[in-house]
N, C-alpha and C positions, 0 to 999 in steps of 0.2 A: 672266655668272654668274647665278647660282639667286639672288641676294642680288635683282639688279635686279626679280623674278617678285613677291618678297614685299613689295618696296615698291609695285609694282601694287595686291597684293592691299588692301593696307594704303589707299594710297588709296580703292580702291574701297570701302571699309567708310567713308571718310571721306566721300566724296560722298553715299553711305546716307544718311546723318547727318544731315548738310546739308540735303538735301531731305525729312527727317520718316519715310525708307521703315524708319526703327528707333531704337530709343530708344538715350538715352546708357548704358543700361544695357546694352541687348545689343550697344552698341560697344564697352563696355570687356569684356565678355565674350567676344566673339569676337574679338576683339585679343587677349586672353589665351590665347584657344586656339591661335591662330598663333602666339603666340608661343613656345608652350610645345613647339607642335608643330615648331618651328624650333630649339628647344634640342634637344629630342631624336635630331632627324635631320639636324643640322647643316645647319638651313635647306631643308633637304627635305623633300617628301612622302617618305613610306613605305611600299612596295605590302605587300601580305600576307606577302612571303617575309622581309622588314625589308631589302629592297633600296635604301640611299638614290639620289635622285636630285635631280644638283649644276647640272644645267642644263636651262635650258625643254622642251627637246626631249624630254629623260627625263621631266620634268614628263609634257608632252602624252600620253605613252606611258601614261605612268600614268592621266589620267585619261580616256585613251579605251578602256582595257582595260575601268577601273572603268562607266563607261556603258556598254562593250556586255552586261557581267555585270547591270547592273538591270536595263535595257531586257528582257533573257534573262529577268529574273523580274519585268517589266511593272513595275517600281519607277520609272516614268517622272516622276513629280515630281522624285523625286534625279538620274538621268541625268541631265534637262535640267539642271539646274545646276552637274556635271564638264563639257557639252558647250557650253555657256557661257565655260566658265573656258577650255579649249581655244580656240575662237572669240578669245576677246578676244585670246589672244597668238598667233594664227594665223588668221586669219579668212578664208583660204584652204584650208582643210585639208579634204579631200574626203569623209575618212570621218566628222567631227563635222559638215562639213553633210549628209552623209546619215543620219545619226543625228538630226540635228535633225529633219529633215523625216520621220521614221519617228515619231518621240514628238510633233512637230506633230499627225503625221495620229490619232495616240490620243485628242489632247485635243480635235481636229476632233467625232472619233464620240460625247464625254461632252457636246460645247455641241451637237450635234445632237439625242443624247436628251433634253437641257434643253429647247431648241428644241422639241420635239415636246409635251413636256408643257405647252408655253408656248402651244402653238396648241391646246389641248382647253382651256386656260383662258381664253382670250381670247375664243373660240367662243361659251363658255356664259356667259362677262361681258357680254361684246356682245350676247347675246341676251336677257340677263334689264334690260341696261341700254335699249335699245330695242323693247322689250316695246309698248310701247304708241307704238310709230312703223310695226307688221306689218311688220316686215324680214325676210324669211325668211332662216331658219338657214343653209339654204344658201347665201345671197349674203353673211352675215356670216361663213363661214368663208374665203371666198375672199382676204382681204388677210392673216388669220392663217398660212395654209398659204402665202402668197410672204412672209413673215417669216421662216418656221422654214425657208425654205429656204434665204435669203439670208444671211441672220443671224448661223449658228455660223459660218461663217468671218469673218466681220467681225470675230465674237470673240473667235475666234481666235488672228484677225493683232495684234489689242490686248493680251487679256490672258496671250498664253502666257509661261508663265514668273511669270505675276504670282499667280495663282491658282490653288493648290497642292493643292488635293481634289478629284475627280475630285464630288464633293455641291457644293462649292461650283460647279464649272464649271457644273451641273444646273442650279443657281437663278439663277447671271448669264444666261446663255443666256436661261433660260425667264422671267425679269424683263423684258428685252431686247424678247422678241417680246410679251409680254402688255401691257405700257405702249408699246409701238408699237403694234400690232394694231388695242390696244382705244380708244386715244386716235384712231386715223385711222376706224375703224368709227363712232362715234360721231359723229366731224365730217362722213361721208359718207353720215350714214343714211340721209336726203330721196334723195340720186344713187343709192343703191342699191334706193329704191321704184320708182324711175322704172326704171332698171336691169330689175328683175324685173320691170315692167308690159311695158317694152317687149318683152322675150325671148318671154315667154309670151301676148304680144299681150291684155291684159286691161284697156288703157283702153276707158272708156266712149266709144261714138260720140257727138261734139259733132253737135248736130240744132238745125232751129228747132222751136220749140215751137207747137202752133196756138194758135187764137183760146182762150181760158180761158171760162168760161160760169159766171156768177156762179150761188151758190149760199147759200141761208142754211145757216147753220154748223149742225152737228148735235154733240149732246154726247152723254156717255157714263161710265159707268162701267167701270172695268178698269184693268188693268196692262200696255199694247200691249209687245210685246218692244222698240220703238223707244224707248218713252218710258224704260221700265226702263233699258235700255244708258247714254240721256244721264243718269240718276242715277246710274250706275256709274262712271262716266266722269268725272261733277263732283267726286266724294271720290273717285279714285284706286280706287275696289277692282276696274275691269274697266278694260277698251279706252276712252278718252276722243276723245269724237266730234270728227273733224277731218275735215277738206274736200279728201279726198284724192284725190280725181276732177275732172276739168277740167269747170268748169260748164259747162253746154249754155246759148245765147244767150237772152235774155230775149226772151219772147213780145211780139208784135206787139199792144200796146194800143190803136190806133187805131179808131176810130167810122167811117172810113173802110171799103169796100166793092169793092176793084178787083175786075176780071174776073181772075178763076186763073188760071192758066198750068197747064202739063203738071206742072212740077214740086212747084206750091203742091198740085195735088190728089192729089200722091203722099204729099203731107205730110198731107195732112187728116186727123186720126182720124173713122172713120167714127162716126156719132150713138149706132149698137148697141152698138159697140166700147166705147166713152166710159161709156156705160148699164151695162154689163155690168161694169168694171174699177169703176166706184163699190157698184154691187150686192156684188160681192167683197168689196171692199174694207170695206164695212157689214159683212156675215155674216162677215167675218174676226176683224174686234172685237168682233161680240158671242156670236162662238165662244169667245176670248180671254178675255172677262169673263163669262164663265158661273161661276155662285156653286159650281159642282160643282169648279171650278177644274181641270177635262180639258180639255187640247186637242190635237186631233190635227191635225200639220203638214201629214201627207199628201193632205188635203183642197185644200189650199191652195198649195203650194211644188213643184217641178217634182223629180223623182229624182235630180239632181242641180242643187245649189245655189253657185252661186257665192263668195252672202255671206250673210250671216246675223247684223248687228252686226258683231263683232269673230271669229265661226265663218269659216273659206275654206275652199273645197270642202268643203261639210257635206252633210247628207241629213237629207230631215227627221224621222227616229226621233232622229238628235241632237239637232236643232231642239226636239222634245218633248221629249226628257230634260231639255236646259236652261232650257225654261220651266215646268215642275213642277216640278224640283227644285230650282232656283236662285231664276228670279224671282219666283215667287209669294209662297215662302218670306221674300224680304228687302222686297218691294214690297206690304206690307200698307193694305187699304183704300182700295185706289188706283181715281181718276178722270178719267178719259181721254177727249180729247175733239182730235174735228178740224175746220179750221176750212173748209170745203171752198170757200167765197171763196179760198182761194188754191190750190186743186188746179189742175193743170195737168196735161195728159196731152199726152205726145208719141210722135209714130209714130217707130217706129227702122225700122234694114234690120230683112232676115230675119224680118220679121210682128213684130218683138217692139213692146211698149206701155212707157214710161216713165210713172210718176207722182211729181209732184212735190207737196210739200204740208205744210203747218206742225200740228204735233200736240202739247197740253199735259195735262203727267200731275200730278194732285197726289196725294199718298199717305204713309203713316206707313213711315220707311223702320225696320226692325229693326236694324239694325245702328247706327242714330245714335240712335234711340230721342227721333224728334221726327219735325214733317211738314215733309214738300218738295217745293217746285211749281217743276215743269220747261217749258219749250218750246223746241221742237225744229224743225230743217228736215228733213226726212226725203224721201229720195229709194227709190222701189220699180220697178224693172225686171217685169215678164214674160213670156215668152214666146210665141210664138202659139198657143197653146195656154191660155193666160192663167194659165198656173203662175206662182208667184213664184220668178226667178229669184236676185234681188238686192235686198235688204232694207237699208238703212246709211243712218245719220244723217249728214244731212251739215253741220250746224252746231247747234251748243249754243247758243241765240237767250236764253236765258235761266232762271236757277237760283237760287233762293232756300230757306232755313230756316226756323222760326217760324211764330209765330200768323200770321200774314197768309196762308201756304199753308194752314194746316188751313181758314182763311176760305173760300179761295177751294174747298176741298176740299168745306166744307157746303154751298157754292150749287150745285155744277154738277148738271146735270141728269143723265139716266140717260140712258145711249146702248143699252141692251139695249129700251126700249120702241119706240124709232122704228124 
């Protein structure tokens, strides 16, 4: 009898309940409506024509006409729940599970365009949140786009039936993939540098480094792009200097004298070579700290640049736009100084020259509106050619505010006389 359908139904509003899926108000509410609906139609649904129907099967009829009518006018929120009610007292029934899996597949295509907006947000999360780890964009979309593709069916299979706006499906999905995406980019940022270094083959060659050749320290006045970056770097407002390159092995200190081998004199920097990369390296800085505050990159930097601070693949007309317009502007009265006791120069393949070597900037920074004395380890590549290929700090050695910087700012000497 139709009697046994309604004490079904009745239950199921009861279990509702039970579990929190609706308040005691809209149980006594939709209990009333069964109820009322079962006075009228002697316990029966009643299709459009006021046909009652006194047993399941007539039931069924009725609510599989009624879903294929919404489903006909995409009303797939309501369908799925007449193809539900069928299901529960037939759960074999061929044409409500093919009607299930027709309004499944609707709600599939609405978690997928969630999904979609959910991977353009995760993208631009994970990029502004590793901002200063140089992850490139494109290696932090790659775990958002296998989210949004895995993901709305996972959603799917969970929430169908449970979430009833085709808006809502959009923000479960695209929550789904952006708090996954963005939570695993984050934890994988370091594997995804390594990741991009490897693909594009751009670690630095590990070398030994030759014999060092003590030198008294020369100072200077200026604002070198290296010292500027590590002051960028100490308060957050640019790229902070980190040691993202595998260091090449420390030079061989010994007083000791063996006879060379083939391969010690393929290492040697020759004495010219050496002569020439420090000569650069002088007229580089006091290009840099010219009181006219013009410097032109192209003198110096090879037509295409590797690095440049926190610049990849740059040129040096960008090189120059960001040292006028940027550094100068925020690195006022700055003095700059290197200690060339610790310059090191080592021969790479391919002709190119490595220099390694510690450089300290004091200067009045604008934006904090006090002085600050930086030192730095700075590493510079270039080419055979003696262009500068690769320009980057490779450790913040030390960073300090206050009087003691502007201190050390009045003593140093001028690097533009020597």
């Amino acid at each position: 009898m139709y009697n046994q359908f309604i004490l079904e139904e009745l239950k199921t509003l009861n279990d509702l309940l039970s579990t929190g899926a609706i308040t005691q108000g809209e149980f006594d509410h939709l209990k009333q409506i069964l109820i009322d609906g079962t006075k009228a139609g002697t316990q029966a649904p009643v299709d459009k024509t006021g046909t009652e129907h006194h047993t399941p099967e007539e039931a069924i009829k009725y609510y599989i006409n009624e879903a294929k009518t919404l489903v006909l006018y995409r009303q797939y929120d309501k369908a799925y729940g007449f193809i539900s009610k069928v299901l529960a007292l037939r759960p074999d029934h061929r044409e409500a599970t093919r009607l299930k899996g027709e309004v499944r597949s609707r709600f599939r295509k609405d978690y997928f365009i969630g999904a979609m907006i959910g991977v353009l947000l995760a993208c631009a999360f994970s990029y502004l949140i590793t901002l200063r780890k140089d992850v490139s964009l494109l290696f932090l979309c790659i775990l958002p786009v296998a989210a949004g593709l895995i993901l709305p069916s996972l959603a799917n299979g969970i929430f169908s039936g449970r979430v009833n706006r085709p808006a809502l499906r959009y923000v479960t999905s695209g929550l789904m993939v952006v708090v996954l995406a963005l939570t695993a980019n984050v934890l994988l940022a370091t594997g995804l540098v390594e990741l991009e270094r490897t693909i594009t083959g751009t670690h630095p060659p590990v070398v030994r480094r030759s014999e060092p050749v003590p030198q008294n320290t020369v100072s200077g006045s200026g604002n070198s792009g290296r010292s500027q970056t590590s002051a960028r770097g100490e308060d957050g407002t640019a790229g902070e200097p980190v040691a993202d390159d595998k260091p090449a092995r420390e030079p061989n200190r010994s007083n000791d004298h063996p006879v060379a081998s083939t391969a010690q004199d393929e290492d040697r920097v020759d004495s010219d070579k050496e002569a020439a990369i420090r000569d650069i390296l002088k007229q580089y800085y006091r290009d840099y700290n010219s009181e006219e505050r013009r410097f032109d990159a192209s003198k110096y930097f090879a037509q295409k640049v590797d690095r440049f601070i926190n610049l990849k693949n740059t040129t040096p007309t960008e090189i120059t736009d960001v040292i006028e317009n940027e550094f100068y502007d925020e690195f006022q009265e700055s003095v700059t100084s290197i200690d060339l006791e610790t310059l090191v120069i080592s021969k790479l393949p391919k002709g190119y020259y490595q220099a390694d070597f510690e450089e300290t900037m004091s200067c009045f920074r604008k934006s904090k509106e006090q002085h600050q004395f930086i030192r730095t380890k700075v590493k510079v590549i270039f080419d055979k050619e003696l262009k500068i290929r690769y320009n980057h700090q490779e450790t913040l050695l030390e960073s300090r505010y206050g009087l003691k910087a502007a201190a050390d700012m009045d003593g140093a000497m001028m690097y533009t006389n020597q």
